[in-house]
N, C-alpha and C positions, 0 to 999 in steps of 0.2 A: 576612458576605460583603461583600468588596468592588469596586465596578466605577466606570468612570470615563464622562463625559457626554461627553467627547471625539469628534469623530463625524472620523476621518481622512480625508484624501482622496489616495487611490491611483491615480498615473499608470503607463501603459503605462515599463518599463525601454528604452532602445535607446541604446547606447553606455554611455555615463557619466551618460545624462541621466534625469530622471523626468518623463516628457511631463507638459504640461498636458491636463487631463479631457477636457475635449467633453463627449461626450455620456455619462450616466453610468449605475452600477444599483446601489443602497442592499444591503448586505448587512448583516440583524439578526442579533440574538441569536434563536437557537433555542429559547431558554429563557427568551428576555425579550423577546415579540417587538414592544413597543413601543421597542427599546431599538434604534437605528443604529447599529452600528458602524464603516461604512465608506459613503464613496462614490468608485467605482472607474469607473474609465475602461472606458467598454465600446468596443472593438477594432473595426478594420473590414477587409478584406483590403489595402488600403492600408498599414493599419500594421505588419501581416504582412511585407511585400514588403521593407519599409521597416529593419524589426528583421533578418531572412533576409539581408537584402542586407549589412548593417552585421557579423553573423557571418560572412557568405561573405570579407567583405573582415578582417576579423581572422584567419579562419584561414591565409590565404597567409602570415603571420609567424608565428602561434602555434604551427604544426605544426611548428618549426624549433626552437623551444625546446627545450632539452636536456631530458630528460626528469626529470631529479633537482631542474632546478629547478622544473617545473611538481608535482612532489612536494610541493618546500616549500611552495608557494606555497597545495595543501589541506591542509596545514597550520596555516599561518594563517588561512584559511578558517574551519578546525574551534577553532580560538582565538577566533575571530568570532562563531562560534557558538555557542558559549558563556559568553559576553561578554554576547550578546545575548539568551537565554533567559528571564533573570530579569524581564527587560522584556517580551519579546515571548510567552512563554509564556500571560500571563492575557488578553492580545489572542485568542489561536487558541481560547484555550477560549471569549471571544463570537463568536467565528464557525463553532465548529464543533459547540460542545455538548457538548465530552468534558468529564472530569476535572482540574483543574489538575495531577494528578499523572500524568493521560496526556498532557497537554499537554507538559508538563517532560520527558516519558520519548524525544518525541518528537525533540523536539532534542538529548537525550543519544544519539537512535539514530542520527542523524544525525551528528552527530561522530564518532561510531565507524567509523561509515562512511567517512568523510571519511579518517581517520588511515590506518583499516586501509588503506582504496586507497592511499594515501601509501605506503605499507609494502613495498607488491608491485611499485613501478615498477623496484627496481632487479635486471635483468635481466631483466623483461619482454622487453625489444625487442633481444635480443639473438639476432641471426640464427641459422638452421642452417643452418651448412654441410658441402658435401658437395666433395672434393677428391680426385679420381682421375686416372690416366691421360688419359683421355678429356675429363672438363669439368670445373669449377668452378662450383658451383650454392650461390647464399645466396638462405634463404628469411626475408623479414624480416616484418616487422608494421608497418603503415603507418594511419594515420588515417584514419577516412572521411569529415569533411566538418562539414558542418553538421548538428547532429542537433534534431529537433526532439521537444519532449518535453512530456506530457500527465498532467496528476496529479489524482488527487479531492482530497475536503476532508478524508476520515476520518484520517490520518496526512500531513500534505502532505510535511510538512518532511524526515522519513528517506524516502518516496517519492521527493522530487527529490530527495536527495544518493544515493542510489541511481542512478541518471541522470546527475547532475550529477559525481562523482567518476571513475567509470571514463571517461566522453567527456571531460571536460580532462586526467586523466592520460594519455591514449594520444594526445593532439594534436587534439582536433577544439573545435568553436563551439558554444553553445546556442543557442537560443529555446524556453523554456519557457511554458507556458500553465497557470496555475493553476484550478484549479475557482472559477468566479464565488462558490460556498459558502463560500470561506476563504481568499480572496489576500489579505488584507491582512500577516498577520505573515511570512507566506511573504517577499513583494513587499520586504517591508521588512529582513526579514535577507540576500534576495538581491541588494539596492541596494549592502547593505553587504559583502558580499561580490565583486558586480564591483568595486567601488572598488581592490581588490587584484589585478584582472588590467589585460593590456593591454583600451583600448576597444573593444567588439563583442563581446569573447568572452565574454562571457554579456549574456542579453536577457530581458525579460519582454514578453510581452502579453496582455490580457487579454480578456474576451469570450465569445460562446456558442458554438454549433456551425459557425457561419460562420467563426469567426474559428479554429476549431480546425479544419475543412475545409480552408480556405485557408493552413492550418501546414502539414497533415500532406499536401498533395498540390505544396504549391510545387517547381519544379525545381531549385533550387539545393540542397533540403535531399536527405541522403543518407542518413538516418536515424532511426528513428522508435523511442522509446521509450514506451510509454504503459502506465498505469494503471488500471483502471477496469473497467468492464461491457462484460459478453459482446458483447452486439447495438451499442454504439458499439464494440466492434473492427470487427466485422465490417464497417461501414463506412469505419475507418480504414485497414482491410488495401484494400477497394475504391478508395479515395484514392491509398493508395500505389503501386498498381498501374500506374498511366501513366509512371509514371517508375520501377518495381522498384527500390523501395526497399527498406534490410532495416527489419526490424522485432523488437525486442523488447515483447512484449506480459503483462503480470501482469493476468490477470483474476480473474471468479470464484471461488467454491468452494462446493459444498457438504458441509463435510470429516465425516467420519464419527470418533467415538473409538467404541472399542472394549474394554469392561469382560470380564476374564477372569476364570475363578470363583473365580481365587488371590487376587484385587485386595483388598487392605485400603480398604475403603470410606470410611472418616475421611480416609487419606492420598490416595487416588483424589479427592477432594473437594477437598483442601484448594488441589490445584492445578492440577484440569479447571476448577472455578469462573472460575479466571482465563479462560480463554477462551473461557467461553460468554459472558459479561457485561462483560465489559472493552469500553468505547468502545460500549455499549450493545449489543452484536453486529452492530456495524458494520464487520466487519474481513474482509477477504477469507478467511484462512484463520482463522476462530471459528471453534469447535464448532458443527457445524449439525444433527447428530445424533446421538443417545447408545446404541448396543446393551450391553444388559445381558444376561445369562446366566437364563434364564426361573428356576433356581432361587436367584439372587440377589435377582430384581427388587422384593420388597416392600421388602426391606430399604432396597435402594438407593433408590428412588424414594420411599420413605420420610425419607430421610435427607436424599434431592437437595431434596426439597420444603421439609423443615425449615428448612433452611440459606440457600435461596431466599426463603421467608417474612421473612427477618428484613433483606431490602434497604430503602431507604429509596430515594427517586425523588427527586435534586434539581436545583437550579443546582450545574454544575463548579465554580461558584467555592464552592458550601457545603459547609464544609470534612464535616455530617454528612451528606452524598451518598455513596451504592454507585456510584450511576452516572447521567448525566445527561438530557437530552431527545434524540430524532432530531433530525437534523441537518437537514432542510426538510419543506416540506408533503406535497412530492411522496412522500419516505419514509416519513413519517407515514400518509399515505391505501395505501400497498404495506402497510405494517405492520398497521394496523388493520384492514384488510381481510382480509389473511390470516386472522387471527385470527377474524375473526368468521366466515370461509367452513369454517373448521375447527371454528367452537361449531355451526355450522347443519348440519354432517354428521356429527352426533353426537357427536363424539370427547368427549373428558373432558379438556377445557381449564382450568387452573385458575389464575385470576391469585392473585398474591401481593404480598409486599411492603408499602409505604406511598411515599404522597405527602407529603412534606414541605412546609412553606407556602413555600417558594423555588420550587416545581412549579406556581406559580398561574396562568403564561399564556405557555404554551410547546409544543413537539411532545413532549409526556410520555408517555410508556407503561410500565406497571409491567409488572416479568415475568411471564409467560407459562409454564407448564409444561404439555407435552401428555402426560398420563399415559396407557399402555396402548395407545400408537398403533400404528399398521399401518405397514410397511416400504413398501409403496405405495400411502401416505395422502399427497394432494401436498405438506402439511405436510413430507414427510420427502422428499419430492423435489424439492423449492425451495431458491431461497437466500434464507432469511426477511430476513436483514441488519438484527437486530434483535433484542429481547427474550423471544424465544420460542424456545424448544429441545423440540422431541418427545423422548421416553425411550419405546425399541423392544427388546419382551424378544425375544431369539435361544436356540435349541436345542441347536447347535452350531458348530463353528467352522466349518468346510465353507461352511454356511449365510452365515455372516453375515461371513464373507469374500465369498462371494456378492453379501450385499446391498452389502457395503462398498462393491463394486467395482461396483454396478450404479447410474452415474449419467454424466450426460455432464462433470461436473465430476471435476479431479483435482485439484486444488492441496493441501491438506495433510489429514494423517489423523492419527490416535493409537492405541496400543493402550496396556492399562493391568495391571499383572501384577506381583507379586513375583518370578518368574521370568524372568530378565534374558535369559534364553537364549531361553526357550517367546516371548519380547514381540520379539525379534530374528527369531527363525523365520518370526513372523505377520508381522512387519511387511515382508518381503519377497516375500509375497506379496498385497499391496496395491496397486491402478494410482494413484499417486500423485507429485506432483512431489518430494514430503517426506513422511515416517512417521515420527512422534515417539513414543519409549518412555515413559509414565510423567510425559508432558508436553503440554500443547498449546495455548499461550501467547506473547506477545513472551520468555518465558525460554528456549523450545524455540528462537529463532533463533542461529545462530553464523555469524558472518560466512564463516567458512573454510569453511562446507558452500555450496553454490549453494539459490540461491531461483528457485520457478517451478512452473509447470505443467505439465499433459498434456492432451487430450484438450481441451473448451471452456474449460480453464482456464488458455491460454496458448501461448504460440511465446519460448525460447530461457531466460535463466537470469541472476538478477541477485548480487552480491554476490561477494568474491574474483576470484580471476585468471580464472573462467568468465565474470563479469560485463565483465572488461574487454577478454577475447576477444569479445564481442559487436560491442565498438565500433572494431576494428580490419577491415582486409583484410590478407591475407596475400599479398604481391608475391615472386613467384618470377623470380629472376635466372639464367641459364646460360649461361657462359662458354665455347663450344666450343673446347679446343686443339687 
C-alpha cells in the first residue's frame, strides 16, 4: 500500500481563480485517521454571493453559445478527466474510504456521463412548431440560470458530472458545493476543468450547512440540484422555497432484491454481492434487503454467509481489501449502532469476514449478516448505509411484492429469476424509480434509462435527454395572423 505525506491545501473555485483559505477544516483518512489529507477553505455566505454573482454574470454570454460547441467543449472536459484520474483517483480513496478500483470506476462514470450528454445536444433545442391558418407557435427550450449543486463524498465525481453535464450543455452556470468529506480530488479536477470554459461558469465553494443554506436559497440561483439524505432535502426544498426554485433531488433508498424460486444461487451471488458491499454500502441505491423464497432460504443464506465470510476489511489503497472503512465518525456511530440495536433485540446477527492489519485505526466495520429476520425488524426498514444486509424468507410473491413496496423509500429494487419474462412481470409491479432484472449494481446503470426516485427517494430524474429536460424551461412563442 501506497500513500503520500502531502497534506493539500483547497481553496474555494470563483472564476478562474482558487481562493486563498482563511479559515480552514482538516479532512483525514477514514482509514488512517492520523493521516491529513487536505486542508480546505471553509466558506461563508459571503463567498457564496461572491461565486452566484461571478456565475449570474457568465451566464448572460454562455447561454448564447451555440450549443455544439458547448458539446465539445464536455468533451474535453471528459478528456480531462481522464487525464486526471490516474492522479486524482488514490486522492478520493484518502478522503473517502472507498476502494481504488471504486475510486477509478468513479471517474470512468463520470466521463461517460460527460461524453454521453455531449452526444444528445444535437437537436435537443430544436423547436416545435406549430403553423396553421390561424398562428405560428414555436415551443423552444431555453436555460434556466444559475444552478446550484450539492453532492456527498460516497461517489462525488459521476454525482457532479451528473449535474455538471446536462446544466452546461443546455446553457446555464454552476456553483457547486462538495461534501466537506471528500472536496479535495473533486475541487482539483474541477479547477481543471473550468480552465476550459469561459470565466464564472463553473465555481466551487466549500463549507457546512451554512454555506450550503446560503447556496441553495440565494436569489440569483434558479436551480438546485442535490445529492444526499432525506431530512437535508427536506430542508433544501424549505430554502428553495422563497424564491420557487426547481429542484432536482437524488436521495435515499432502502432498495429491496427479490430472489425467485427459479434463481440459480451461484449466479444470483456472483452479482447481487456487488451491490450489497461495494463502497462499504454506502451507495444510495445498495442492496438494503434480501427476500428469499422461505423454501429456498437455508440454501441461500447458507451460501450468502459463505461467500461473505471470506471478505477481508482494509485500507482502499490494499490492494487485499473486499472493501474499505466508513466514511466519518458520524456513520460509523449510525452503523454500529444499528447493529448492536438489532444483536439486543435478539435477531441472529452474525459478523463475518477479517480485518487485515491495514484496518488498524480507522472507521472499520466488518460485514454484518442478519439471518432469519422479520420484514418489520427496523433493520429492514432503515437505510443501514453500510455493512449490514438482513436476509427476509417470503411465502409468496403477492406477499413480498407487498413487503417490496412497503417503505417510504423508492429509488432502486431487483428481482432475480432465470425467467426473463416471470423477472419483467414482477418487476412492474414494484413502486420504484428503477427495477433491475438479474442485476443490482453500478453494472445495472445505463445511461440512456433515466436515474431517480419516488416516494422519500427523490423529485425528477438524472442521466440522458430526461436529465437535461430538468435543467431547461420551455418558452412558448405565438404568433397571431
Amino acid at each position: 500500500m501506497t500513500t503520500t505525506n502531502e497534506v493539500l491545501s483547497i481553496g474555494h473555485l470563483i472564476g478562474h481563480r482558487m481562493t486563498d483559505l482563511g479559515a480552514v477544516e482538516e479532512v483525514r483518512d477514514p482509514g488512517r485517521l492520523d493521516d491529513v489529507v487536505a486542508r480546505v477553505a471553509v466558506g461563508t455566505p459571503e463567498d457564496v454571493d461572491q461565486a452566484v454573482r461571478a456565475a449570474h454574470a457568465a451566464f448572460q454570454s454562455w447561454r448564447d453559445v451555440p450549443a455544439d460547441e458547448r458539446a465539445q467543449l464536455l468533451l474535453k472536459a471528459a478528456d480531462t478527466l481522464t487525464q486526471s484520474a490516474e492522479e486524482l483517483a488514490p486522492l478520493l480513496v484518502r478522503e473517502h474510504g472507498g476502494m481504488l478500483w471504486e475510486a477509478q470506476t468513479d471517474f470512468a462514470l463520470g466521463t461517460g456521463v460527460l461524453q454521453h450528454t455531449a452526444s444528445l445536444v444535437d437537436g435537443f433545442f430544436k423547436p416545435v412548431e406549430i403553423d396553421d391558418e390561424q398562428c405560428f407557435i414555436s415551443i423552444e427550450r431555453v436555460p434556466r440560470g444559475v444552478v446550484a449543486a450539492v453532492v456527498p463524498w460516497n461517489m462525488p465525481v459521476v454525482l457532479t458530472m451528473m449535474k455538471l453535464a446536462p446544466a452546461l450543455a443546455t446553457g446555464n452556470t454552476m456553483v457547486l458545493k462538495p461534501s466537506p468529506f471528500a472536496p479535495a480530488a473533486l475541487t482539483l479536477a474541477l479547477q481543471r476543468i473550468a480552465q476550459l470554459l469561459p470565466e464564472g461558469v463553473l465555481n466551487v465553494v466549500h463549507g457546512n450547512a451554512d454555506v450550503g443554506e446560503a447556496l441553495v436559497s440565494h436569489p440569483l440561483v434558479r436551480k438546485i440540484g442535490f445529492t444526499g439524505g432525506t431530512e437535508t432535502a427536506r430542508r433544501v426544498m424549505k430554502s428553495a422555497a422563497g424564491t420557487i426554485k426547481n429542484l432536482t433531488l437524488e436521495l435515499g433508498g432502502n432498495d429491496p432484491a427479490i430472489v425467485l424460486d427459479d434463481a440459480d444461487i451461484d449466479a444470483t451471488l456472483d452479482r447481487m454481492l456487488k451491490g450489497v458491499f461495494t463502497r462499504t454500502g454506502q451507495i444510495c441505491f445498495a442492496v438494503k434487503r434480501i427476500y428469499v423464497p422461505r423454501s429456498r432460504y437455508e440454501a441461500f443464506a447458507d451460501a450468502f454467509i459463505a461467500r461473505v465470510e471470506e471478505y477481508a476489511v482494509g485500507h482502499g489503497l490494499d490492494g487485499e481489501a473486499s472493501f474499505g472503512p466508513l466514511n466519518n465518525k458520524a456513520q460509523y456511530d449510525k452503523v454500529t449502532s444499528i447493529i448492536e440495536e438489532t444483536r439486543k433485540s435478539g435477531a441472529n446477527v452474525i459478523e463475518l469476514g477479517r480485518k487485515l492489519d491495514s484496518a488498524e485505526n480507522g472507521y472499520y466495520v466488518r460485514p454484518h449478516v442478519i439471518r432469519d429476520a422479520e420484514h418489520n425488524a427496523p433493520i429492514t426498514s432503515c437505510e443501514q448505509f453500510g455493512p449490514v444486509i438482513p436476509l427476509i424468507a417470503y411465502d409468496d410473491e403477492d406477499t413480498v411484492v407487498r413487503w417490496a413496496n412497503d417503505s417510504e423509500y423508492g429509488l432502486g429494487s431487483s428481482v432475480w429469476t432465470s425467467d426473463h419474462q416471470r423477472g419483467l412481470d414482477l418487476a412492474r409491479r414494484i413502486e420504484a424509480g428503477s427495477t433491475f432484472v438479474n442485476s443490482h449494481s453500478f453494472e445495472s446503470l445505463d445511461l440512456r434509462m433515466p436515474f431517480g426516485g419516488i416516494k422519500q427517494s427523490g423529485i425528477g430524474r438524472e442521466f440522458g435527454e430526461a436529465g437535461m429536460k430538468e435543467y431547461v424551461e420551455e418558452h412558448s412563442i405565438r404568433l397571431l395572423k
